[in-house]
Backbone as JSON, one array per atom type, in Angstrom:
{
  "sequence": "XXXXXXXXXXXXXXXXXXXXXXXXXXXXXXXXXXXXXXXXXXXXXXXXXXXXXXXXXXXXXXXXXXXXXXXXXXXXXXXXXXXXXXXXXXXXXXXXXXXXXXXXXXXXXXXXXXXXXXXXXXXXXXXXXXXXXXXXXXXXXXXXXXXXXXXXXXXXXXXXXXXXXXXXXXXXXXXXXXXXXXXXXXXXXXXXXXXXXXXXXXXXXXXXXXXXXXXXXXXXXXXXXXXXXXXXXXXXXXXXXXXXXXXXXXXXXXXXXXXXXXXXXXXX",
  "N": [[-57.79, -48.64, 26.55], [-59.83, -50.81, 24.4], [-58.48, -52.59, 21.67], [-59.29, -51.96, 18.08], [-60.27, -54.35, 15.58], [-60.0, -54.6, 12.38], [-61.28, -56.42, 9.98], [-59.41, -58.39, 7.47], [-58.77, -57.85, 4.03], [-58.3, -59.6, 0.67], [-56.23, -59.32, -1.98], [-57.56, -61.58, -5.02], [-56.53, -64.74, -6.25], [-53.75, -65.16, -8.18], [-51.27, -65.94, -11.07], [-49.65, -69.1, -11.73], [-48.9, -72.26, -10.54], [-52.34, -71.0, -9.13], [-52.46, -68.56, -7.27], [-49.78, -68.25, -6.84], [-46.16, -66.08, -6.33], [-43.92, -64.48, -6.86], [-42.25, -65.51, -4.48], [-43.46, -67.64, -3.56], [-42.37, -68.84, -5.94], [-39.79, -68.64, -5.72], [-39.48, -70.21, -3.04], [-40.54, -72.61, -3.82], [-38.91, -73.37, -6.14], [-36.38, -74.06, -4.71], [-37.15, -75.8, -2.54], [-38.82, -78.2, -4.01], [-36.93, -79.89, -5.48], [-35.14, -81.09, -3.6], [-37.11, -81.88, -2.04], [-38.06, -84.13, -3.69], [-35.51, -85.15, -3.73], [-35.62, -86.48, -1.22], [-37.54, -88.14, -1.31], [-40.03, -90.94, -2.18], [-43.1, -90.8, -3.89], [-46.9, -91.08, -3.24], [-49.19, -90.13, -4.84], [-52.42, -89.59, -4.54], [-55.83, -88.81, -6.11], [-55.57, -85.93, -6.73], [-57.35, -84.88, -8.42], [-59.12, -84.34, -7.09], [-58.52, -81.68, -6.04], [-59.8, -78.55, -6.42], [-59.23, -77.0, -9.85], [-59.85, -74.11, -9.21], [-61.15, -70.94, -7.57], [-62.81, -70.55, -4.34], [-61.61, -72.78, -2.07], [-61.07, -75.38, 0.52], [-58.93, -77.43, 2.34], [-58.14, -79.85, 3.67], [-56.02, -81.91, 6.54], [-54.31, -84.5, 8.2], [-51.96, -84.05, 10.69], [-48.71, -84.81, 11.75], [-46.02, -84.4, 11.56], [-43.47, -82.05, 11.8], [-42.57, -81.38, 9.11], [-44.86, -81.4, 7.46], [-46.52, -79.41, 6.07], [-44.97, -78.67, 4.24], [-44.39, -80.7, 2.88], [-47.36, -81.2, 2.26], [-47.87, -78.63, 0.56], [-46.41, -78.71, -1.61], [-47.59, -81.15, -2.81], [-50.44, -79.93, -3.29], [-49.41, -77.84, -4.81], [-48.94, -79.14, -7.02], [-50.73, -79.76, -8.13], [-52.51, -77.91, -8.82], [-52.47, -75.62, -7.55], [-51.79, -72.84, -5.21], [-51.58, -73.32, -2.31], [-52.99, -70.83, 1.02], [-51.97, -71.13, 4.23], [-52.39, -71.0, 7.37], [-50.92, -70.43, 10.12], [-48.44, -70.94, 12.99], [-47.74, -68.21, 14.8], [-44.62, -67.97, 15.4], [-42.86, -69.31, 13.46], [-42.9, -67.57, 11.6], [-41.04, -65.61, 12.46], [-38.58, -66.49, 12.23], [-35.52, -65.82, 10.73], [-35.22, -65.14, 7.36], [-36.38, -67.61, 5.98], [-38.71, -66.71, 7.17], [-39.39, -64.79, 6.29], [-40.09, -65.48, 3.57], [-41.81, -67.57, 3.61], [-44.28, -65.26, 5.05], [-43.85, -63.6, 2.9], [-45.25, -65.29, 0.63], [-47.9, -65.44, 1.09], [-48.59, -66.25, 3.65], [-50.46, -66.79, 6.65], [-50.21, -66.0, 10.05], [-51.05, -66.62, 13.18], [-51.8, -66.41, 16.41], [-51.62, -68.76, 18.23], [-53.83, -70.25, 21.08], [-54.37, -68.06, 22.61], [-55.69, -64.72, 23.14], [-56.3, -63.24, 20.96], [-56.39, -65.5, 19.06], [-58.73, -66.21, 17.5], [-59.18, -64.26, 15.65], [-58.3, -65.51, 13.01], [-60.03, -66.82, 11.91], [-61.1, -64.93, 10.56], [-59.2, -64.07, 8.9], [-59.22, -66.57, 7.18], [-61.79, -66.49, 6.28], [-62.27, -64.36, 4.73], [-59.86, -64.93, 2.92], [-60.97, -67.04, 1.56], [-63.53, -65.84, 0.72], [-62.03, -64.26, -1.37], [-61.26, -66.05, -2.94], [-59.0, -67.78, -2.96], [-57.04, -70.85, -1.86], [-57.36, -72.5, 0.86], [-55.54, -73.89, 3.1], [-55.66, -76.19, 5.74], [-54.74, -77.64, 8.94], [-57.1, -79.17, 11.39], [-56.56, -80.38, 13.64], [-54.85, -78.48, 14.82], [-52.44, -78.76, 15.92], [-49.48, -80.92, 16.42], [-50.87, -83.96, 16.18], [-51.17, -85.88, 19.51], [-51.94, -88.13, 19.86], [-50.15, -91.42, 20.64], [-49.57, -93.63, 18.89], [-49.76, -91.93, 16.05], [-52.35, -91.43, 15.0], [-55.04, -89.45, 13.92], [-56.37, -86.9, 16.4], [-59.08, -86.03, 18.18], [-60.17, -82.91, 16.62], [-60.16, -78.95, 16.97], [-62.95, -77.21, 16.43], [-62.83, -75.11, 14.5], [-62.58, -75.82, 11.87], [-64.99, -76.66, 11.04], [-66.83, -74.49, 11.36], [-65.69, -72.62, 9.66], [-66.13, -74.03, 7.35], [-69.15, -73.72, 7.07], [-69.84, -71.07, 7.42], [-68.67, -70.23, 4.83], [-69.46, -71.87, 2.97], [-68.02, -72.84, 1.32], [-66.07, -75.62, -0.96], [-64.65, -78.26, 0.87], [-62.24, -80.38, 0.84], [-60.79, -83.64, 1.72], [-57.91, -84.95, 3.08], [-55.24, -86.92, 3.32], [-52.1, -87.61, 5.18], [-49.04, -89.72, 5.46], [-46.18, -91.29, 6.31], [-44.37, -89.14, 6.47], [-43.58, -88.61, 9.3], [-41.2, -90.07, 9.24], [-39.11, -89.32, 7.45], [-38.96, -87.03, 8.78], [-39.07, -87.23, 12.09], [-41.92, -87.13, 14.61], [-41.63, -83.96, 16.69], [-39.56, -83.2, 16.02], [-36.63, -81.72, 14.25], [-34.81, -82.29, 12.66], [-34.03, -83.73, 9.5], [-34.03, -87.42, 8.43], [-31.76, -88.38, 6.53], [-30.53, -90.68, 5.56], [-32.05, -92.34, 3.99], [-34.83, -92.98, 1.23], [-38.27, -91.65, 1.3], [-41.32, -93.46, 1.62], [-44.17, -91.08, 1.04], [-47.14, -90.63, 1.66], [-49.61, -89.28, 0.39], [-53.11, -88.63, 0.01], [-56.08, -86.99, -1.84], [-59.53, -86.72, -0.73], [-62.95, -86.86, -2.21], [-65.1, -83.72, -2.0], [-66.32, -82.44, 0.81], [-69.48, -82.89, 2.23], [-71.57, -80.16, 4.03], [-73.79, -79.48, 3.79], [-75.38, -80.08, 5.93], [-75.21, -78.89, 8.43], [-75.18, -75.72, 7.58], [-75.75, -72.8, 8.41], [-75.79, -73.49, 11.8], [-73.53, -72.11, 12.65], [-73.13, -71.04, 15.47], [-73.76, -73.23, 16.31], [-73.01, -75.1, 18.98], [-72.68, -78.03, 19.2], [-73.57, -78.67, 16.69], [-71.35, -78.18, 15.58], [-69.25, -79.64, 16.95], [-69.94, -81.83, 16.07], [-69.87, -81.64, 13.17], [-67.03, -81.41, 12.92], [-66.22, -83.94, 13.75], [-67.11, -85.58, 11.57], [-65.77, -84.47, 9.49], [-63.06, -85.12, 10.25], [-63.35, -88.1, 10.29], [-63.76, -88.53, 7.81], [-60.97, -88.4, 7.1], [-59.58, -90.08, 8.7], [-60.38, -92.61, 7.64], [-59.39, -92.56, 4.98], [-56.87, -92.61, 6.06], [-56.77, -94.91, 7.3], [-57.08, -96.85, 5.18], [-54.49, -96.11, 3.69], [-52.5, -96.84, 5.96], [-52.96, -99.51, 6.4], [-54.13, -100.6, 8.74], [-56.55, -100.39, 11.4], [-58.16, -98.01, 12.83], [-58.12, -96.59, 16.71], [-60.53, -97.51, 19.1], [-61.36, -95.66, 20.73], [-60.59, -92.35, 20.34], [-58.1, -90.6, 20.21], [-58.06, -87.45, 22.83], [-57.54, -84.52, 23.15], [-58.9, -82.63, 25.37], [-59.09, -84.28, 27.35], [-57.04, -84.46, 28.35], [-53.69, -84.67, 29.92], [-51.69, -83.76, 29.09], [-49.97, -80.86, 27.53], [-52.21, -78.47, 25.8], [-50.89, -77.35, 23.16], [-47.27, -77.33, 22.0], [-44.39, -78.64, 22.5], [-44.88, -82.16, 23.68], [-43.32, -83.88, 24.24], [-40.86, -82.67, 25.01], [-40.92, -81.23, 26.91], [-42.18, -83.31, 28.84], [-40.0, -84.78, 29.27], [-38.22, -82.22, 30.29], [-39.59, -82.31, 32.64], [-38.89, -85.02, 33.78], [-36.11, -84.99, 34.27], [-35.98, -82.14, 36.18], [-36.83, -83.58, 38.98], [-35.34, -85.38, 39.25]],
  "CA": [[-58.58, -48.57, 25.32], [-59.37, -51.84, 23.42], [-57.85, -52.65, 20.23], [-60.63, -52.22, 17.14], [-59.72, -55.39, 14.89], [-60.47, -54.74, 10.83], [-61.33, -57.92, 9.43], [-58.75, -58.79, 6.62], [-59.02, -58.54, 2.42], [-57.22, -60.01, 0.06], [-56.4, -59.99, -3.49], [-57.86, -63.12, -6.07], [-55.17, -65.45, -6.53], [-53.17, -65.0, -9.53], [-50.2, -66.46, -11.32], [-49.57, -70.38, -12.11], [-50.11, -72.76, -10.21], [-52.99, -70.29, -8.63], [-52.11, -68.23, -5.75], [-48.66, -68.11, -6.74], [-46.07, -65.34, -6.46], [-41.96, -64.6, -6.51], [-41.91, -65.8, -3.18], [-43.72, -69.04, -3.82], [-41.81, -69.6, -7.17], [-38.71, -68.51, -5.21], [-38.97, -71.05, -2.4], [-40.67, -73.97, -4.2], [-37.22, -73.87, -6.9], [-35.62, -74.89, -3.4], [-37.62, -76.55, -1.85], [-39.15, -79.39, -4.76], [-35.67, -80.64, -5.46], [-34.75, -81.08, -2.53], [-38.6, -83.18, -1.6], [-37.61, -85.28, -4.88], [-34.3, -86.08, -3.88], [-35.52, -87.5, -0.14], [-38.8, -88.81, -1.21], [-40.95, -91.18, -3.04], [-44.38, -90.47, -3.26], [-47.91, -91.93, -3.38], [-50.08, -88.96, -4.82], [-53.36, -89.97, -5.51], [-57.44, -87.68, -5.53], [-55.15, -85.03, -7.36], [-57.8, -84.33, -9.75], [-60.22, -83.36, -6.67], [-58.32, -79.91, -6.04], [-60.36, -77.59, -7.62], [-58.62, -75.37, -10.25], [-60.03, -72.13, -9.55], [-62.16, -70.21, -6.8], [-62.36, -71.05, -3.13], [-61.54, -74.3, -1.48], [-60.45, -75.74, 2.02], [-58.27, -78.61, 1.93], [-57.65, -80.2, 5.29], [-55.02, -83.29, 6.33], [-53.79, -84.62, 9.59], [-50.85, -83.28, 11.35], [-47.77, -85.65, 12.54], [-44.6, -83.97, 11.81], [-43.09, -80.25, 11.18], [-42.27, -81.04, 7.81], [-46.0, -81.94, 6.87], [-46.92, -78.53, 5.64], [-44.04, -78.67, 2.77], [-45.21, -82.04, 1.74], [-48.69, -81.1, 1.49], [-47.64, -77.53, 0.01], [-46.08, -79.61, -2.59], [-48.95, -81.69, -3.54], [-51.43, -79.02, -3.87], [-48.29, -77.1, -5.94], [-48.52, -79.56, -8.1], [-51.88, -79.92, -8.44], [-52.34, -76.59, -9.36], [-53.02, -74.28, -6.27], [-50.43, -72.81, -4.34], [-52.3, -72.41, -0.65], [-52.54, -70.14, 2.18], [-51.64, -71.86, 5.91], [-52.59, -70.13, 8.89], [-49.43, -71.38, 10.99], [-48.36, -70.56, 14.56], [-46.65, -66.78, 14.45], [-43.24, -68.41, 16.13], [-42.36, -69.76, 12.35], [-42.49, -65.99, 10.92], [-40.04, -64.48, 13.15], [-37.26, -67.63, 12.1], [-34.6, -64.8, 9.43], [-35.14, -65.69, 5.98], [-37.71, -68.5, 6.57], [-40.02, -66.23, 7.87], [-39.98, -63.41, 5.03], [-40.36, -65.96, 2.55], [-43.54, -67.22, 4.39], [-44.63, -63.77, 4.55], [-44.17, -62.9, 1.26], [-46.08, -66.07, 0.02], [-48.75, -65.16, 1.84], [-49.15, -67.52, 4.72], [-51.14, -65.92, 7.96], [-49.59, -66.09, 11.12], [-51.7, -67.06, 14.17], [-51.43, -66.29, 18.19], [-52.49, -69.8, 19.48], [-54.43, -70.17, 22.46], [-53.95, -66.55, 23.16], [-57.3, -64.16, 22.92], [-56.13, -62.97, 19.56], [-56.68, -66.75, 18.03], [-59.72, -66.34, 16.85], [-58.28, -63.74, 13.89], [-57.83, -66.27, 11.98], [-60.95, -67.18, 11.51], [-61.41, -63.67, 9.75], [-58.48, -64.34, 7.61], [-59.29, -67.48, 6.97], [-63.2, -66.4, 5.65], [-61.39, -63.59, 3.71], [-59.45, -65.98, 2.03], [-61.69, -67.93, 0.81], [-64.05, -64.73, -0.5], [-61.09, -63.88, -2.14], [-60.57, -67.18, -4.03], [-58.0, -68.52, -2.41], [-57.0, -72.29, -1.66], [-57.03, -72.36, 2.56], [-54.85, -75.42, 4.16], [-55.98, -76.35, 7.36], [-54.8, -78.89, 9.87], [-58.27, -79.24, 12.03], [-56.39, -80.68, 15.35], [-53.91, -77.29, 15.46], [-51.0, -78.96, 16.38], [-49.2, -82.37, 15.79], [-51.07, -85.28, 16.73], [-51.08, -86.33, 20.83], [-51.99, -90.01, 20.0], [-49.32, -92.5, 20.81], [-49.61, -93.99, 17.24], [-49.9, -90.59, 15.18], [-53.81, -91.19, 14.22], [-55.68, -88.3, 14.45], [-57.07, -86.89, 17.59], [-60.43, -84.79, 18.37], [-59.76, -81.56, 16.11], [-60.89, -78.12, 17.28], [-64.41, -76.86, 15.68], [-62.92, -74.08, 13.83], [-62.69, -75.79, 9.98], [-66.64, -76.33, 10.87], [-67.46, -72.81, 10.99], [-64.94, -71.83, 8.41], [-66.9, -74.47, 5.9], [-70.43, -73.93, 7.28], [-69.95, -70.01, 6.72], [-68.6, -69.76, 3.74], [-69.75, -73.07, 2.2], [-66.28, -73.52, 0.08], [-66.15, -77.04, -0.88], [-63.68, -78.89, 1.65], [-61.98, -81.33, 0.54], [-60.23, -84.15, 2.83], [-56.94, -85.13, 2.69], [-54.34, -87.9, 4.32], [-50.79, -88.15, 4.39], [-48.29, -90.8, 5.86], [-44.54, -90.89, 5.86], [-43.56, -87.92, 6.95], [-43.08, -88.8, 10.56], [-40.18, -90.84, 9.0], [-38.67, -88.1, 7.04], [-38.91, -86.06, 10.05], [-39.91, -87.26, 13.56], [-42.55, -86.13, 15.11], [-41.38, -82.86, 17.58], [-37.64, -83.26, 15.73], [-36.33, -80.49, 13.32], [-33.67, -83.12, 11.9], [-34.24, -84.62, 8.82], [-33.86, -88.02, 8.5], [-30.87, -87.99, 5.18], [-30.06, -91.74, 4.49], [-32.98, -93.02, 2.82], [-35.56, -92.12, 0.69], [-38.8, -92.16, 2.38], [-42.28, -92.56, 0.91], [-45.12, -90.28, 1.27], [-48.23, -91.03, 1.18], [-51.02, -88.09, 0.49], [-54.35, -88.8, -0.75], [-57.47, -85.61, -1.74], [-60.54, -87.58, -0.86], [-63.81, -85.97, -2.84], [-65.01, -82.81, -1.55], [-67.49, -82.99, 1.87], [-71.07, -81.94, 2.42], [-71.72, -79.77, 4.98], [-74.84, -79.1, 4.13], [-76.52, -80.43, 6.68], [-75.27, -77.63, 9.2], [-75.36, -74.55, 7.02], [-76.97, -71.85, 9.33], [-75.62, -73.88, 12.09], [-72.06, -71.64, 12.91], [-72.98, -70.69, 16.19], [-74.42, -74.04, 17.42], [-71.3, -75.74, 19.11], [-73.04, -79.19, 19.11], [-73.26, -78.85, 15.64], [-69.87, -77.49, 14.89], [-68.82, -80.81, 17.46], [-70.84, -82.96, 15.07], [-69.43, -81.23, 11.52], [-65.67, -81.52, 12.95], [-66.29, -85.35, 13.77], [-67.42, -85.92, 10.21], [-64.51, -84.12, 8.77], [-62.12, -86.1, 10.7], [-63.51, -89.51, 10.2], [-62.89, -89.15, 6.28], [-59.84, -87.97, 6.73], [-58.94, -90.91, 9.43], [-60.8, -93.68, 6.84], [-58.35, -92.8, 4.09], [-55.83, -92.78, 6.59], [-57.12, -96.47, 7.76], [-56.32, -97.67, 4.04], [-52.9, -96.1, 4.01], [-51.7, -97.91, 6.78], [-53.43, -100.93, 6.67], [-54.58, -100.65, 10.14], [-57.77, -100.02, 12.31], [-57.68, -96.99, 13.95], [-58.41, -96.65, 17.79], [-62.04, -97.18, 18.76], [-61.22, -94.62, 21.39], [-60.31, -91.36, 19.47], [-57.29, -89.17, 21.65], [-58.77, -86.61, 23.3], [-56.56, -83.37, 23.99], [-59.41, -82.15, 26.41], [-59.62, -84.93, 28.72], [-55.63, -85.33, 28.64], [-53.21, -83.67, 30.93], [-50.61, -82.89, 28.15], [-50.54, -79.61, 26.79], [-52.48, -78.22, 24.18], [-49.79, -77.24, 21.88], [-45.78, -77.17, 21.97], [-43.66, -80.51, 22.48], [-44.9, -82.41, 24.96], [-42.51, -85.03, 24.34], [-39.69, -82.0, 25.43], [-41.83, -81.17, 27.84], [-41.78, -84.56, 29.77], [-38.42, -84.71, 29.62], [-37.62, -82.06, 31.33], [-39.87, -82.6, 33.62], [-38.3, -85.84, 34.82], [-35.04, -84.17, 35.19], [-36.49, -81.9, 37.51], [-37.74, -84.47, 39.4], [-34.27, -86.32, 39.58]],
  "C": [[-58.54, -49.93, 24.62], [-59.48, -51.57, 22.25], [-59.26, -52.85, 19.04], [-59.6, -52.84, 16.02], [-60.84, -54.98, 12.98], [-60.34, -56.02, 10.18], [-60.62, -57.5, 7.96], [-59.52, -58.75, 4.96], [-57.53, -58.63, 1.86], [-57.71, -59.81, -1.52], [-56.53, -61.29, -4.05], [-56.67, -63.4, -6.38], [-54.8, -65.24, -7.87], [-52.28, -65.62, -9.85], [-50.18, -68.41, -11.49], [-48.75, -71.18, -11.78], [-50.69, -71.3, -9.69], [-52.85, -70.16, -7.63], [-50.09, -68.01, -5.92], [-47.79, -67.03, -7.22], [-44.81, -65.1, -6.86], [-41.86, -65.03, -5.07], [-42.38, -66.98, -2.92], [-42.74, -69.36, -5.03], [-40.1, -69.47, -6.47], [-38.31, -70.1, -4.6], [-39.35, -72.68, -3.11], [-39.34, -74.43, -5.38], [-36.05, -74.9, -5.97], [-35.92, -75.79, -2.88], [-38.24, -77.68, -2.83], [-38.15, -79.81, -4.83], [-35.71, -81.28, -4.61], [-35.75, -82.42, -1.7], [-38.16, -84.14, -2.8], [-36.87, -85.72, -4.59], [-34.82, -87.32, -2.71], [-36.61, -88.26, -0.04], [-39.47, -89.21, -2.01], [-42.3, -90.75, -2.84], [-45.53, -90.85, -3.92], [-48.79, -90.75, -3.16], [-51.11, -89.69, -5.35], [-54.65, -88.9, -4.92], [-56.56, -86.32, -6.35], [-56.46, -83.94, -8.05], [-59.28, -83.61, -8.69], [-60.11, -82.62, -6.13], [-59.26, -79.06, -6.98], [-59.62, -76.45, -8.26], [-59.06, -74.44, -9.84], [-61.12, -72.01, -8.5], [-61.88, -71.18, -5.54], [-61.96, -72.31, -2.69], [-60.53, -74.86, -0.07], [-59.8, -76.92, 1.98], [-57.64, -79.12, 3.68], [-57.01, -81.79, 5.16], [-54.92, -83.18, 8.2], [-52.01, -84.53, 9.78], [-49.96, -84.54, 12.19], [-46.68, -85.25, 11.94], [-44.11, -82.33, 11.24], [-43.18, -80.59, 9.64], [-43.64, -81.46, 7.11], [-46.43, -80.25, 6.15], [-45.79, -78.42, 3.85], [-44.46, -79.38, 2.27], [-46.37, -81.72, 1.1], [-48.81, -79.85, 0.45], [-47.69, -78.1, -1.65], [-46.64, -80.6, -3.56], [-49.59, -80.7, -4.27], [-50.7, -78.35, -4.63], [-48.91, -77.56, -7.51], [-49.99, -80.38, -8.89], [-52.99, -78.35, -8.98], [-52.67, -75.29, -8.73], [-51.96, -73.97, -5.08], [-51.53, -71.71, -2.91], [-52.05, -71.72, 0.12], [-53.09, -71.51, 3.42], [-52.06, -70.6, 6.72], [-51.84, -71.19, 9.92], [-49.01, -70.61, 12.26], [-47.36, -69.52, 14.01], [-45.44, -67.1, 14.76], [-42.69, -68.36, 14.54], [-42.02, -68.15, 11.22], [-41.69, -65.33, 11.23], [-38.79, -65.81, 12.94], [-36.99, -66.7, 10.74], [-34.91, -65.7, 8.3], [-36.26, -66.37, 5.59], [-39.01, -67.96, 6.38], [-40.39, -65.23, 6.63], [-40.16, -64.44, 4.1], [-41.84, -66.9, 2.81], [-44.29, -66.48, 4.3], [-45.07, -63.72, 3.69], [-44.58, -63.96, 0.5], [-47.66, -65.9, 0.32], [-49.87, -65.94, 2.62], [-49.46, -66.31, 5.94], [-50.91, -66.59, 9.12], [-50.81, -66.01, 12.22], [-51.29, -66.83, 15.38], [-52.48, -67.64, 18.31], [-52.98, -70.03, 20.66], [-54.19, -69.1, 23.17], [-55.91, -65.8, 22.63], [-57.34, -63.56, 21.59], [-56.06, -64.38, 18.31], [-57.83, -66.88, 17.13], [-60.03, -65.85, 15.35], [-58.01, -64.43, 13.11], [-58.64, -67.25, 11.34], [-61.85, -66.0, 10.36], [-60.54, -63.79, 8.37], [-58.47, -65.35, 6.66], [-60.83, -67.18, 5.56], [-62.69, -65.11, 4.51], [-60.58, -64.07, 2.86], [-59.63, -65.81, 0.96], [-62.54, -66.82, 0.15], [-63.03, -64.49, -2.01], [-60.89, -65.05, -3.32], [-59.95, -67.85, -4.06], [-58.21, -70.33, -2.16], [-56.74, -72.33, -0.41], [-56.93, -73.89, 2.59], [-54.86, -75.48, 5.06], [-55.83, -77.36, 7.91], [-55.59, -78.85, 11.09], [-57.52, -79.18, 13.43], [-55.52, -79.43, 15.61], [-52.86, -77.07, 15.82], [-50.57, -80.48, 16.22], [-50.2, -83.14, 17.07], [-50.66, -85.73, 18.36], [-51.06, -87.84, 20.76], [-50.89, -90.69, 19.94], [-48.9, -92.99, 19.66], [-49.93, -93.43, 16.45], [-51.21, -90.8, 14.51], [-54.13, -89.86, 15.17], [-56.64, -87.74, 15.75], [-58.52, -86.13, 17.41], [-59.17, -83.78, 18.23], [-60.49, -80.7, 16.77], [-61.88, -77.55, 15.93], [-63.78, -75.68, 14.76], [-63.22, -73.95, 12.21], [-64.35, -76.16, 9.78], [-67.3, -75.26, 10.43], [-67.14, -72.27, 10.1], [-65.9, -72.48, 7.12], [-68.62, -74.47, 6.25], [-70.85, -72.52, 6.93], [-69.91, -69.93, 5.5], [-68.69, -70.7, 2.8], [-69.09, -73.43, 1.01], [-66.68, -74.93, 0.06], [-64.91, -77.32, 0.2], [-63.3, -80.16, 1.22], [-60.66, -82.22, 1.62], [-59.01, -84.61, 2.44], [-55.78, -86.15, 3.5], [-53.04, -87.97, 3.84], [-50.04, -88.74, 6.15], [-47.0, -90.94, 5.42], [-43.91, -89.68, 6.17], [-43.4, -88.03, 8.03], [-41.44, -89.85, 10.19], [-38.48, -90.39, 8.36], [-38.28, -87.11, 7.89], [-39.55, -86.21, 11.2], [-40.67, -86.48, 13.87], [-41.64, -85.12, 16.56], [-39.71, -82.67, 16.95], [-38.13, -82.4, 14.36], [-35.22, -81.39, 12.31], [-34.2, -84.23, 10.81], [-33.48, -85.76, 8.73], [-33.04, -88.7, 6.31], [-30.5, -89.46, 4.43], [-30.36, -92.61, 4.11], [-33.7, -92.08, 2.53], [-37.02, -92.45, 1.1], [-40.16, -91.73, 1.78], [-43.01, -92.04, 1.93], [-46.22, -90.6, 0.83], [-49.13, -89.9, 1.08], [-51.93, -87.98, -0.57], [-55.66, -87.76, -0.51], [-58.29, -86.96, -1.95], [-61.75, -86.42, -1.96], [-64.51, -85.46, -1.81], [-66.68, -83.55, -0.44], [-68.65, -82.56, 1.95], [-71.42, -81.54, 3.72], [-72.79, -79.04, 5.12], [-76.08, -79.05, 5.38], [-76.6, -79.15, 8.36], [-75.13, -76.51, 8.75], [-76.58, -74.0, 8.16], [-76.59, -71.86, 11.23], [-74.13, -73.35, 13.15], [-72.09, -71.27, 14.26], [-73.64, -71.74, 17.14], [-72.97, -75.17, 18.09], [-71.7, -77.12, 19.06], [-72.72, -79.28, 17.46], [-71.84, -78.85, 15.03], [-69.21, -79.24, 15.28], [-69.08, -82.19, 16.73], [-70.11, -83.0, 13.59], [-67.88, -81.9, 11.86], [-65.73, -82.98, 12.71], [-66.43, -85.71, 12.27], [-66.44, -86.14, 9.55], [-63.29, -84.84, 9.06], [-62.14, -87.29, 10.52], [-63.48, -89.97, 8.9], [-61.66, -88.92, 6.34], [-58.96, -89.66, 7.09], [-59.37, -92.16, 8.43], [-59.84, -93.78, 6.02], [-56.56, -93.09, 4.53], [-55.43, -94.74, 6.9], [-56.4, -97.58, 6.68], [-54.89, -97.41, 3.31], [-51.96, -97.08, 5.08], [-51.78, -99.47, 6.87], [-53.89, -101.83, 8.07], [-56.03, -100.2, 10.58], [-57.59, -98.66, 13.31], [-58.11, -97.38, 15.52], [-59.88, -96.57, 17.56], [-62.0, -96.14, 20.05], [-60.27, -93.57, 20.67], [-59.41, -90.77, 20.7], [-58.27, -88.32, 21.78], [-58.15, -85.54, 23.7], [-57.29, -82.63, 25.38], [-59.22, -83.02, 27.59], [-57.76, -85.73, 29.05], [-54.88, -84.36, 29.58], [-51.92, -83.06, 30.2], [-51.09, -81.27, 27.85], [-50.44, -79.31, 25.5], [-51.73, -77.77, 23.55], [-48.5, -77.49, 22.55], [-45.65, -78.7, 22.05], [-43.71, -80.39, 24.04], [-43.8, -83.33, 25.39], [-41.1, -84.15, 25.25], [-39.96, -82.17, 26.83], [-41.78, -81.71, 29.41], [-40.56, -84.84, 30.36], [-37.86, -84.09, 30.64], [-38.25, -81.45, 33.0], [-39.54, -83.29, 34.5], [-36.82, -85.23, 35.17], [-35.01, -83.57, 36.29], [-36.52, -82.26, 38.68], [-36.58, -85.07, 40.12], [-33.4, -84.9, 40.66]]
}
């Protein structure tokens, strides 16, 4: 018998910042300290969160601890977001119920149940909500942590439900916390860089959600402000060849860097 899937509602965000609950005010008591003590930081675009009603906020992905940082921004900018984050992170004791009970949405990646989260995601946003989305899905493949070709999904999510999207860059947190490493890095203080660019127009594919050229076209867009503000963070040029997770032989998600490893063992 297959499974009949009820697309997701939610209650309008409530509480202050917006979206916030005992389980956000719980963990952010813990968790801001804690980002203050090990980190300076270089917040700037603050003011183009939108207080109130839907909005998509997307950033690029180079280290575990990038979801706290950016949490933390938008906190404090006055919207406490939902993540759609790989289900592994919900089943970690304690962790995971306080996740949960903030009400972050758990994901099956590259499994046939991934696509759910494109329901929860558009439910959201009806709802009012502030949706945080990292486009590529998983940290960064590129050699030098610029952003790779993202998957089409924050296309469709902002071409449906024509939320504003607003772009977002942050830097320093691979320093704070290696990329594929769980160990924070304790004896300095380490800035952060994360800048809201102003919100994107995606008008031009409205109607558009089921054309994958288009979607291939919208993502590119979305990525190339993100990677511009990234450009003047670093003070670098990005690649004029963009990574490519399709045309690579790594795999699409987990640590490849583990991965490799113990592959050459193997081997030996």
């Amino acid at each position: 018998m297959s499974e009949i899937f009820v697309a997701p509602t939610y209650a309008p965000p409530t509480g202050k910042p917006l979206g916030s609950n005992k389980y956000w005010k719980f963990g952010t008591s813990i968790l801001i300290p804690i980002l203050l003590a090990l980190t300076k930081r270089d917040w700037r675009g603050r003011e183009n969160i939108p207080a109130s009603g839907p909005a998509i906020v997307i950033c690029n992905h180079i280290s575990y601890v990038d979801p706290l940082v950016f949490a933390h921004f938008l906190y404090k900018s006055g919207r406490a977001p939902r993540f759609i984050g790989k289900e592994s992170v919900f089943k970690v004791p304690v962790v995971g119920k306080i996740i949960s009970g903030s009400g972050q949405i758990p994901v099956a990646r590259e499994s046939k149940y991934a696509g759910r989260a494109l329901e929860h995601a558009r439910s959201l946003l009806i709802s009012g909500h502030c949706l945080g989305v990292y486009p590529e899905g998983t940290l960064t493949r590129d050699p030098e942590l610029w952003p790779q070709i993202a998957k089409t999904g924050i296309a469709r999510i902002a071409i449906m439900t024509k939320a504003p999207v607003i772009p977002c860059a942050q830097w320093g947190d691979q320093n704070l916390m290696p990329r594929y490493s769980n160990k924070i890095v304790l004896w300095k203080r380490h800035k952060i860089s994360l800048w809201a660019g102003k919100p994107l127009d995606f008008s031009p594919w409205y109607g558009k959600e089921d054309d994958q050229e288009a979607l291939i076209e919208a993502t590119a867009y979305a990525m190339k402000a993100i990677t511009d503000m990234l450009e003047q963070m670093r003070g670098e040029k990005r690649p004029e060849v963009i990574f490519d997770p399709h045309n690579s032989d790594l795999p699409r998600i987990g640590n490849f860097i583990k991965a490799e490893k113990l592959k050459g063992k193997k081997k030996k």
